[in-house]
C-alpha positions in Angstrom: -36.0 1.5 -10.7 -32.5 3.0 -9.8 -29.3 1.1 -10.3 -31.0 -1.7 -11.9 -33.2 -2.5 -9.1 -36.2 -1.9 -7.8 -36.1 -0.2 -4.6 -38.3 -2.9 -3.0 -36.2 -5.0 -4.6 -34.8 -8.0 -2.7 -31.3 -7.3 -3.7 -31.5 -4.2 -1.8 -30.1 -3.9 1.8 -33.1 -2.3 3.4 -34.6 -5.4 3.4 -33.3 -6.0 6.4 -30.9 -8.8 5.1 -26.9 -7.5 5.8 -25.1 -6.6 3.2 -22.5 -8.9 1.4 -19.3 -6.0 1.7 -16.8 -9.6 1.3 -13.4 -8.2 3.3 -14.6 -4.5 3.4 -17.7 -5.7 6.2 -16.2 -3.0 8.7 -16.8 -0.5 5.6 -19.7 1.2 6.6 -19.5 1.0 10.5 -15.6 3.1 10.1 -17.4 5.7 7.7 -20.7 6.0 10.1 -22.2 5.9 6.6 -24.3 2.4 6.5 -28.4 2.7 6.6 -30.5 1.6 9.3 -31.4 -2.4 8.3 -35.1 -1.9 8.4 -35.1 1.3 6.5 -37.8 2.0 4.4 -36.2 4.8 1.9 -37.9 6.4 -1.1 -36.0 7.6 -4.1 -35.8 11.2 -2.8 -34.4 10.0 0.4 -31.4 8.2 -1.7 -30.6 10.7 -3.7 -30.0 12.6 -0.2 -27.9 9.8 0.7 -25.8 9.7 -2.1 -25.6 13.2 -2.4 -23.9 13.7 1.1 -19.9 12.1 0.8 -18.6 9.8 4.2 -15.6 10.9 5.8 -12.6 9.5 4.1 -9.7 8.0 5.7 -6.8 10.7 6.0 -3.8 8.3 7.7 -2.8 5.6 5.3 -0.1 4.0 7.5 2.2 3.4 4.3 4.9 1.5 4.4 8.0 0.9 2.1 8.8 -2.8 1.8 11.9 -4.2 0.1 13.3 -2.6 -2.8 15.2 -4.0 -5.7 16.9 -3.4 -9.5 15.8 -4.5 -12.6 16.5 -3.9 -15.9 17.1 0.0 -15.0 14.1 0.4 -13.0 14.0 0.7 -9.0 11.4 -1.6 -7.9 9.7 -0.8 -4.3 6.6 -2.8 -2.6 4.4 -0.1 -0.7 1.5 -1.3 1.6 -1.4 0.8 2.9 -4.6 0.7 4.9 -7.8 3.0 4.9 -8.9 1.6 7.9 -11.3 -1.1 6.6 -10.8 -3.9 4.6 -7.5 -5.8 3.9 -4.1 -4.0 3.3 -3.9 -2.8 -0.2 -0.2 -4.1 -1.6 1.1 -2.8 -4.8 4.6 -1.7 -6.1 6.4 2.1 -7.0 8.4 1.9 -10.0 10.9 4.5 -10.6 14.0 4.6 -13.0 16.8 3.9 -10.9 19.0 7.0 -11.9 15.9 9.2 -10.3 16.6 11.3 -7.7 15.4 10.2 -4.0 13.0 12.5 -2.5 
């Protein structure tokens, strides 16, 4: 047992059934890292898998959204994608006497 399953386990996705990725489906086919379906893979063989890294996404297509002052602190939304999966959202927070850079 590895990972709390069995590898013939029928949680596991080399029984054929797709795997359940929610929003990231396009995960595996944009890394080239996904396992053939009907794989039959002993625990040597994963440990090789795991053991290797995907390529990792090196243009993040960030963008600056609008930017605004509160209580002393310059508030900016930021957006980014890898590539896969739904844009990631999230905000900078910076004192607003900083320096721009």
């Amino acid at each position: 047992m590895l990972l709390g399953f069995a590898l013939d386990s029928p949680h596991t996705p080399t029984n054929g059934a797709p795997m359940d990725l929610g929003k990231y489906t396009d995960l595996p086919s944009v890394l080239g890292f996904a396992p053939d379906k009907n794989a039959k893979i002993s625990k040597s063989q994963l440990f090789e898998v795991f053991g290797k890294l995907p390529k990792f996404p090196t243009d993040f297509k960030l963008e600056r959204g609008n930017s605004w002052v509160h209580d002393g602190v310059k508030i900016t939304e930021l957006s980014w994608s890898t590539g896969y999966g739904p844009r990631t959202h999230s905000y900078l927070l910076v004192p607003e006497d900083a320096i721009d850079r």
